[in-house]
DRENMIBA-393614 format. One record per residue (C-alpha): residue number from 1; residue in one letter; x, y, z. Coordinates in nm, 2 decimals, always signed. Example, Ala and Ser with C-alpha at 12.3 -4.5 7.8 and 13.67 -1.06 7.14 Angstrom:
 votor mivo     xx     yy     zz
     1    a  +1.23  -0.45  +0.78
     2    s  +1.37  -0.11  +0.71
END
This chain:
 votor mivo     xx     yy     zz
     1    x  +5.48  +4.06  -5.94
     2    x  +5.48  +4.43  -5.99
     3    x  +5.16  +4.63  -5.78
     4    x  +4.83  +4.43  -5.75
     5    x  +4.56  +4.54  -5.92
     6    x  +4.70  +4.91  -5.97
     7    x  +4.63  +4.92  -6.41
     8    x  +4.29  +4.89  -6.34
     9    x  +4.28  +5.10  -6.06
    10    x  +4.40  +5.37  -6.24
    11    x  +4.14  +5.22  -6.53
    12    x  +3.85  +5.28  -6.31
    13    x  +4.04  +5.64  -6.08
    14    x  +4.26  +5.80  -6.29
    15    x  +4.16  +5.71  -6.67
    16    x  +4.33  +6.04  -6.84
    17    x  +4.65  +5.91  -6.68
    18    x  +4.63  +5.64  -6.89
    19    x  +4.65  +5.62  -7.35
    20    x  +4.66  +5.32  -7.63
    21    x  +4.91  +5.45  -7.88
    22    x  +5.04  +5.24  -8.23
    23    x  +5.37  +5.06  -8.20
    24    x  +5.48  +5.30  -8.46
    25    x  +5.42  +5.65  -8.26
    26    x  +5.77  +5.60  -8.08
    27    x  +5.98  +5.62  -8.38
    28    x  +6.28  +5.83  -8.26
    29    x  +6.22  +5.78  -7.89
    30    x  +6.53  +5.62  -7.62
    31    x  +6.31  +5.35  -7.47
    32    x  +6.45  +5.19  -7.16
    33    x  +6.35  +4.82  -7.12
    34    x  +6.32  +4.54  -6.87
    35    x  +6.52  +4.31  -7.00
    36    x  +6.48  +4.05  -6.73
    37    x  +6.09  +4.06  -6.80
    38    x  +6.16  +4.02  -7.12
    39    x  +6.35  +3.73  -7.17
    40    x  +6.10  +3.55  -6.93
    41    x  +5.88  +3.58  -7.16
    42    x  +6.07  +3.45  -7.43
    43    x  +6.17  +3.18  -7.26
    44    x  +5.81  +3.06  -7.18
    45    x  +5.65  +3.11  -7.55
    46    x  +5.92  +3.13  -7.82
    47    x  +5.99  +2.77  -8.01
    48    x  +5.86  +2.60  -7.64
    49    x  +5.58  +2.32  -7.71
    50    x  +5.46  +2.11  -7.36
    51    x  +5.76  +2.06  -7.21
    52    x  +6.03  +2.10  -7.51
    53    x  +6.23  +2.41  -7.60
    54    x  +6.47  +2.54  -7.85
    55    x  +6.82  +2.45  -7.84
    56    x  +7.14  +2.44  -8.02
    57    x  +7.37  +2.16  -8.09
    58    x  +7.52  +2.14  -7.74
    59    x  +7.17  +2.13  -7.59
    60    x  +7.16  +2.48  -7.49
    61    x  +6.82  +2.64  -7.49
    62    x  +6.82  +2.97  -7.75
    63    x  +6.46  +3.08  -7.72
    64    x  +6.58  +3.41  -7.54
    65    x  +6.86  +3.46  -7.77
    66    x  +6.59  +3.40  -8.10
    67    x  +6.34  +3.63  -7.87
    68    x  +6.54  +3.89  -7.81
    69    x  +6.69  +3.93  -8.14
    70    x  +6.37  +3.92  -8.35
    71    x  +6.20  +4.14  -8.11
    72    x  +6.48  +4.41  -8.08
    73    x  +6.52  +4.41  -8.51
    74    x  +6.13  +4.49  -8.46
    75    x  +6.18  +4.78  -8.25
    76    x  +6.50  +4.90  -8.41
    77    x  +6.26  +4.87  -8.78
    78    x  +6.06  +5.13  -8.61
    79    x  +6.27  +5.39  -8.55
    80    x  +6.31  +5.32  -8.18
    81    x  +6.65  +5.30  -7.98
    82    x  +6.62  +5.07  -7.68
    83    x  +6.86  +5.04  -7.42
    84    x  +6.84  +4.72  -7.19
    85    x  +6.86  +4.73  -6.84
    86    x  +6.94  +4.41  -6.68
    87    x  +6.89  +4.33  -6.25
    88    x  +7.17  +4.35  -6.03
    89    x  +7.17  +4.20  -5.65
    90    x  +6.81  +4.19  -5.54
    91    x  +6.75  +4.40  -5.25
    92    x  +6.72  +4.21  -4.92
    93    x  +6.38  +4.31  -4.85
    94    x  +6.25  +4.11  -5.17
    95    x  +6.44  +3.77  -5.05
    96    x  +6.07  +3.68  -4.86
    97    x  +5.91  +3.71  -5.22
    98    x  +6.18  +3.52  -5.40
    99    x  +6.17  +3.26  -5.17
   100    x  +5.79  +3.20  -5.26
   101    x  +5.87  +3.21  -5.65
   102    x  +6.13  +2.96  -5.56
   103    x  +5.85  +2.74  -5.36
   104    x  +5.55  +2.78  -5.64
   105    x  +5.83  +2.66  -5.90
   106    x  +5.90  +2.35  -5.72
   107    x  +5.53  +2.28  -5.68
   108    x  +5.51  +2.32  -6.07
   109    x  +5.81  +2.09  -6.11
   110    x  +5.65  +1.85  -5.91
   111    x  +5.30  +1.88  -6.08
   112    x  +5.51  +1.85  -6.46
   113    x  +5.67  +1.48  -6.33
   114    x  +5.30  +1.38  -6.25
   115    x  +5.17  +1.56  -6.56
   116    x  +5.45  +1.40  -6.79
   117    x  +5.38  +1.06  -6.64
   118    x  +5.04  +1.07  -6.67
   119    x  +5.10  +1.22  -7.06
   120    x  +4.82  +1.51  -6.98
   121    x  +4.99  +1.75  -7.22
   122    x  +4.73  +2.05  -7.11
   123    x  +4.89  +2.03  -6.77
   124    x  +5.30  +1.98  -6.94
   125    x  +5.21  +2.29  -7.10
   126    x  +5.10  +2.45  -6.83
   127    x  +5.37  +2.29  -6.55
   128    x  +5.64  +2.34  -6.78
   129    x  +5.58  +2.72  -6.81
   130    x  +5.55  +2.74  -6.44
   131    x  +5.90  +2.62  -6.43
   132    x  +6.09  +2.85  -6.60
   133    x  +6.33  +3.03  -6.45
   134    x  +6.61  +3.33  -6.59
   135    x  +6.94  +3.24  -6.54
   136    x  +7.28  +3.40  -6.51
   137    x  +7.35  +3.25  -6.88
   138    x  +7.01  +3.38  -7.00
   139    x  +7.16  +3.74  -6.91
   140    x  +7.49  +3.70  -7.05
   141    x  +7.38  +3.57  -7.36
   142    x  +7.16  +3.80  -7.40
   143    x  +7.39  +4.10  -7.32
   144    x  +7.68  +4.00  -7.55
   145    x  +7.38  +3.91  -7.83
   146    x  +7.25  +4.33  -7.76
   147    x  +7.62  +4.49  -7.76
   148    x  +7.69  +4.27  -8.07
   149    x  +7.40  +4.43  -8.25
   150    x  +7.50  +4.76  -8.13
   151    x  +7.21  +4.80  -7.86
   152    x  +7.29  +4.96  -7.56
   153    x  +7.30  +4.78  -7.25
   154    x  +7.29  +4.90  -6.87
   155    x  +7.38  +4.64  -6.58
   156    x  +7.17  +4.76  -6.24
   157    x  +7.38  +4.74  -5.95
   158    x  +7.00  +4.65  -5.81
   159    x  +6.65  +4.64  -5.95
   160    x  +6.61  +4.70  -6.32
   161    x  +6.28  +4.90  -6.30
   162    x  +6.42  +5.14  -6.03
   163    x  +6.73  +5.21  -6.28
   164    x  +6.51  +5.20  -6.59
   165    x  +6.31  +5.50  -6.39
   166    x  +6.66  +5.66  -6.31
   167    x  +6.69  +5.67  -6.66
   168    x  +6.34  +5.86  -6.75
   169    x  +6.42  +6.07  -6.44
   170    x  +6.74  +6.20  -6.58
   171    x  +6.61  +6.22  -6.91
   172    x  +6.84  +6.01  -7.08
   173    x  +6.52  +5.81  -7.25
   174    x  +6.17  +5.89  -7.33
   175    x  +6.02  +5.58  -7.15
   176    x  +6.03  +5.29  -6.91
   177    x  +5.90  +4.93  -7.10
   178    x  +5.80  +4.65  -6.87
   179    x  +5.49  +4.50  -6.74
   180    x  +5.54  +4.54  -6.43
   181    x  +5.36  +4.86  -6.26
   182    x  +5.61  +4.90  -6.00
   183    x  +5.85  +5.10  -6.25
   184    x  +5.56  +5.39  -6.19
   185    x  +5.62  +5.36  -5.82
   186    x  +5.99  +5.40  -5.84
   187    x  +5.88  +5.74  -5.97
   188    x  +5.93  +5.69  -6.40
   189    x  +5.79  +5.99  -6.55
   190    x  +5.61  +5.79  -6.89
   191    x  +5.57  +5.41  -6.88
   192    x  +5.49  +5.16  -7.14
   193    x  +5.31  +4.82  -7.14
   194    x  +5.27  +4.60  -7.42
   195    x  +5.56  +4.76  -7.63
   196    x  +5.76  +4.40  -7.63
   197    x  +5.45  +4.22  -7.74
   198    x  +5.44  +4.01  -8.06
   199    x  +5.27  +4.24  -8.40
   200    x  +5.06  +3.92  -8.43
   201    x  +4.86  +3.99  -8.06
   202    x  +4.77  +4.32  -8.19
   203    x  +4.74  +4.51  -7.85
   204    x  +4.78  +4.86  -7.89
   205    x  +5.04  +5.00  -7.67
   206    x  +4.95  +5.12  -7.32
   207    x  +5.12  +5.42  -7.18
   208    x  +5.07  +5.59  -6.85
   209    x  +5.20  +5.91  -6.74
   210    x  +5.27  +5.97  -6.34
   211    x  +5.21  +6.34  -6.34
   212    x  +4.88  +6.21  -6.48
   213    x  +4.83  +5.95  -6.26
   214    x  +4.89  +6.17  -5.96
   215    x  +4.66  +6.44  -6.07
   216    x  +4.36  +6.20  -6.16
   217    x  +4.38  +6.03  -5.78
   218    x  +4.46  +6.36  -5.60
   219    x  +4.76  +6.25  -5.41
   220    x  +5.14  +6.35  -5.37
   221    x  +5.44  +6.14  -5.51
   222    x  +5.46  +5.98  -5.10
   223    x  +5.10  +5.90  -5.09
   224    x  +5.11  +5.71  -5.43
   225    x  +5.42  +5.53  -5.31
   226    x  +5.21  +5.45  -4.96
   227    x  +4.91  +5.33  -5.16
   228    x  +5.11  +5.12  -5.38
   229    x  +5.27  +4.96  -5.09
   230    x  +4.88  +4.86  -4.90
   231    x  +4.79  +4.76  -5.24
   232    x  +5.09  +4.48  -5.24
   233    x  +5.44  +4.49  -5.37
   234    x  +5.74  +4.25  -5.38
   235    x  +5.88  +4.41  -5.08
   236    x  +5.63  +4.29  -4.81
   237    x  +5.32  +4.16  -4.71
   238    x  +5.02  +4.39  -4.80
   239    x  +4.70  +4.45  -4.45
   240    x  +4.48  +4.15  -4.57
   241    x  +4.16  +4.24  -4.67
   242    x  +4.31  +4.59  -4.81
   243    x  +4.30  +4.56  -5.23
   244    x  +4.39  +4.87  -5.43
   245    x  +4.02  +5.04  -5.36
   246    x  +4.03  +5.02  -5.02
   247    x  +4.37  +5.16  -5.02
   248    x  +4.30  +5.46  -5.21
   249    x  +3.99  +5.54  -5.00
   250    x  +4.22  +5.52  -4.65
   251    x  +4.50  +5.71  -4.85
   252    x  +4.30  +5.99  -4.99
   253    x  +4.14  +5.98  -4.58
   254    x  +4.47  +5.97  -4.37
   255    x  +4.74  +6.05  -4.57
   256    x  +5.00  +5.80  -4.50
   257    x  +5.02  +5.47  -4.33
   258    x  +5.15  +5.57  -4.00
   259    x  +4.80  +5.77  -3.98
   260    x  +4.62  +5.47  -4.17
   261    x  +4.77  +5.26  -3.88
   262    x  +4.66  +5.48  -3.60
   263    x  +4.30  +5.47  -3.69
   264    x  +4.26  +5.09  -3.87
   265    x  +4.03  +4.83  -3.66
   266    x  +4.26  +4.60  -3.53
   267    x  +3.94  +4.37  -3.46
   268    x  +3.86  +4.38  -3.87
   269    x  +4.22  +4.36  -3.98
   270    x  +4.53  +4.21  -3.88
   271    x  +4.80  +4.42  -3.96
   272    x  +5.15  +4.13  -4.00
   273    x  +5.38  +4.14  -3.74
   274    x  +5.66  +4.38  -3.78
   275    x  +5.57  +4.51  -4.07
   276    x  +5.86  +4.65  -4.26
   277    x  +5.62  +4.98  -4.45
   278    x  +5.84  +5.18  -4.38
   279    x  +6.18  +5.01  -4.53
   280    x  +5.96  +4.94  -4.84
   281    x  +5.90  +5.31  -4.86
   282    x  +6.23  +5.38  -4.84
   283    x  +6.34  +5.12  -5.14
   284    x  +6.05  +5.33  -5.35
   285    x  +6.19  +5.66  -5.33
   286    x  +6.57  +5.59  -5.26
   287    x  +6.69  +5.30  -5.43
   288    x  +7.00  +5.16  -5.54
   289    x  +7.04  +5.31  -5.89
   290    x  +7.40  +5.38  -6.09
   291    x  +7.42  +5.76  -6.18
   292    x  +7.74  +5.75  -6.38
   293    x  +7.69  +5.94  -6.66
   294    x  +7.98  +5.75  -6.78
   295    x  +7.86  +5.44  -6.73
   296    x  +7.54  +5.57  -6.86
   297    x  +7.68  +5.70  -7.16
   298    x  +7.41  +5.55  -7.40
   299    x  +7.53  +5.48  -7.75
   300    x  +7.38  +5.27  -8.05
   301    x  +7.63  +5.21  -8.25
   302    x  +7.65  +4.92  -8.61
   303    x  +7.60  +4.55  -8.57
   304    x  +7.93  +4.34  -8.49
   305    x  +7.88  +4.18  -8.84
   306    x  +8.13  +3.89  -8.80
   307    x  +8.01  +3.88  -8.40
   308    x  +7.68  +3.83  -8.44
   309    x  +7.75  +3.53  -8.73
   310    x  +7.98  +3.36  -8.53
   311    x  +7.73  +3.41  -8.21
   312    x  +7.47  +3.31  -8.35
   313    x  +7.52  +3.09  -8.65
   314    x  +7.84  +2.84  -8.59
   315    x  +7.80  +2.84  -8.18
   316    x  +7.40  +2.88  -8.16
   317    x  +7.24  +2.70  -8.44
   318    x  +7.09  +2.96  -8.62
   319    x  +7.06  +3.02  -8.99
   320    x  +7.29  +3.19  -9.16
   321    x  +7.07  +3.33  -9.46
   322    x  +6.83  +3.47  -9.19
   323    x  +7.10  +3.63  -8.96
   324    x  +7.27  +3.81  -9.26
   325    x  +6.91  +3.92  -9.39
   326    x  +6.87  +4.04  -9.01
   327    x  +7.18  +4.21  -9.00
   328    x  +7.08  +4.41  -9.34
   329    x  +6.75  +4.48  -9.15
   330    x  +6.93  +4.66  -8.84
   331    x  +7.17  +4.87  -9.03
   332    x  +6.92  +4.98  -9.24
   333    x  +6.66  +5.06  -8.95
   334    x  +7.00  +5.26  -8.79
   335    x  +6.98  +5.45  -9.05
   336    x  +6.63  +5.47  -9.04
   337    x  +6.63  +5.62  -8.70
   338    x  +6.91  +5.90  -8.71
   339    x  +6.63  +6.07  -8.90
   340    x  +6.48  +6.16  -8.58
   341    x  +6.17  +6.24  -8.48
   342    x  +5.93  +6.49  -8.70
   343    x  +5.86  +6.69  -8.41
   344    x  +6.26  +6.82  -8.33
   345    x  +6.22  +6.97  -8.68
   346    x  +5.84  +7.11  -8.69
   347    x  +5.59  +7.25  -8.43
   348    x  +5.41  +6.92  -8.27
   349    x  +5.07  +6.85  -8.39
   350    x  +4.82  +6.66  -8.20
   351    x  +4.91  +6.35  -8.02
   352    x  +4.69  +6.07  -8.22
   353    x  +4.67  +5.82  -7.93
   354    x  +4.33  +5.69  -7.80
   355    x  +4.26  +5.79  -7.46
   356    x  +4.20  +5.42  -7.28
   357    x  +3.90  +5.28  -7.16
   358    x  +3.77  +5.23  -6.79
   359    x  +3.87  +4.92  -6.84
   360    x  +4.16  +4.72  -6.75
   361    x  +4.32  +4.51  -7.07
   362    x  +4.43  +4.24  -7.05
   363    x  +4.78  +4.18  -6.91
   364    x  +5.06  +4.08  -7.13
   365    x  +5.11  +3.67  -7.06
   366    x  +5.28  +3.64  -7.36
   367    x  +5.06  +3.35  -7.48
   368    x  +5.07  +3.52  -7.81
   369    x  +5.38  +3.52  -7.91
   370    x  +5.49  +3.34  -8.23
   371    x  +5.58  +3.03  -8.21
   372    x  +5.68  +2.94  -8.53
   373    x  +6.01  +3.20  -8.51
   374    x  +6.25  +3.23  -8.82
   375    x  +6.61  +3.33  -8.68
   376    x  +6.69  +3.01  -8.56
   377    x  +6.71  +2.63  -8.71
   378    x  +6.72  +2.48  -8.31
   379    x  +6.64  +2.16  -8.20
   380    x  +6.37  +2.11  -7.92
   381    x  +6.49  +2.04  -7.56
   382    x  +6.28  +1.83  -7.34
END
């Protein structure tokens, strides 16, 4: 879920925080990604139609592995070096949230066996992609597919976005990439939206800066963490009645919760019952991140040739003209990207990204993802 409403409150409170860039401005850059959000997405758009899905001969589904690879070539053809960052153990604090993602997906099961019996494919479609779900195998597959290709990958011993923020902290990459907002909470210096999109949507890429972002509302590092927690976060229930707005007004007034708390009209809202603010704060600006710079030794390093055309082609289905051409595609953009950035070897010039409207755009559903994909010759799965 990320923060509620907090892209367009910074839209409409804290616009220079916020820039559209091209795809192509991060050539050179260590971009840290979601990989959890990722393959989600994936797994909802790429191949699916109503109810059916990519799959290989054993009856696997493959749309994250066909996802993940033409979308990684992409970034890789760009000059980019992504690193992956997949969850770990979920704190316990988020188990309430989890439990009502695990409720709303049997609801949608429930709605896709009336949908699929009534043969109302507007509501399979939209069921089915209610359904979806990444799994333990999604992960793996998608891990051994990255190290095969010579992409970095970083296992969180807890939430991806707070170790994908480690990582900007430290400096070890240039960026965080998700869309979720909560990676800004957890304190990542630059974060990106839209990067992972499709080139057929379009959307320029989104970047916000938290310096920015604290300098455009006028509040410390604690007080942003505070206003993301009233706004509503995965860790616990949010003061009903209190949106993002509101929030910022008591913030900006009080300072922090506690004070918030002291001076809120019980009568107007109902603050829940033992209301863990104060854990959630802690998760925000201490959480469970690895800092072995062993372990965080980031390397790209050549595609597993033989790797990725057993992987992929004899135990996944897909073609093996396209994976070789693919292969050819990510040494060459390897070699492509150990160029560097122009700016390491000249003064910078001016940064040619488009300062963003105040206007929120629209979030990334992934609705426009291709769904015609070429890596793989899968069958559907119902």
């Amino acid at each position: 879920m990320g923060i509620k409403g907090l892209t367009k409150l910074l839209a409409d409170n804290a616009p220079a925080s916020m820039k559209e860039n091209k795809f192509e401005s991060y050539f050179g850059r260590k971009i840290a990604v979601d990989a959890s959000m990722s393959i989600y997405q994936f797994l909802i758009v790429v191949g699916r139609s109503g109810a059916e899905m990519l799959t290989n001969e054993a009856g696997e589904v493959t749309s994250h592995l066909q996802g993940m690879f033409s979308r990684t070539i992409r970034l890789l053809e760009a000059g980019m070096k992504p690193v992956y960052v997949f969850d770990g153990k979920p704190p316990e604090m988020k188990n309430q949230e989890l439990k009502k993602r695990l409720s709303k997906r049997a609801e949608a099961q429930e709605g896709l066996s009336e949908a699929i019996e009534a043969d109302n494919k507007e509501d399979i479609e939209k069921f089915s992609k209610r359904t979806v779900k990444v799994t333990k195998q999604h992960n793996d597959d998608c891990k051994k597919l990255l190290r095969l290709m010579g992409v970095p990958v970083v296992e969180a011993p807890s939430e991806a976005e707070a170790q994908c923020a480690a990582l900007c902290k430290a400096g070890k990459v240039y960026a965080v990439a998700s869309e979720d907002m909560d990676s800004l909470t957890f304190g990542a210096p630059k974060f990106l939206r839209h990067l992972m999109d499709p080139s057929s949507k379009k959307v320029p890429v989104m970047e916000f800066d938290i310096a920015k972002i604290l300098e455009g509302l006028d509040l410390t590092m604690d007080q942003f963490i505070d206003l993301c927690i009233l706004s509503g976060c995965d860790y616990c229930d949010n003061i009903r009645g209190i949106g993002g707005l509101t929030a910022l007004k008591l913030i900006r007034q009080h300072g922090s919760i506690e004070t918030i708390l002291e001076n809120l009209s019980k009568e107007r809202y109902q603050i829940p019952e033992d209301w863990p603010y104060q854990e959630a704060r802690q998760l925000f600006k201490e959480p469970l991140v690895s800092t072995d710079d062993e372990e965080l030794n980031l390397k790209w390093s050549p595609p597993d040739e033989e790797g990725l055309i057993t992987f992929l082609v004899n135990e996944n289905g897909f073609s093996s003209d396209r994976v070789t051409r693919a292969i050819e595609k990510i040494k060459a953009a390897k070699n492509k990207s150990s160029q560097g950035r122009l700016e390491s070897f000249f003064k910078p010039t001016a940064n040619p990204s488009v300062p963003i409207k105040r206007k929120e755009t629209p979030g990334n559903d992934a609705k426009g993802a291709n769904k015609k994909t070429k890596a793989s010759g899968g069958k559907k799965k119902k």
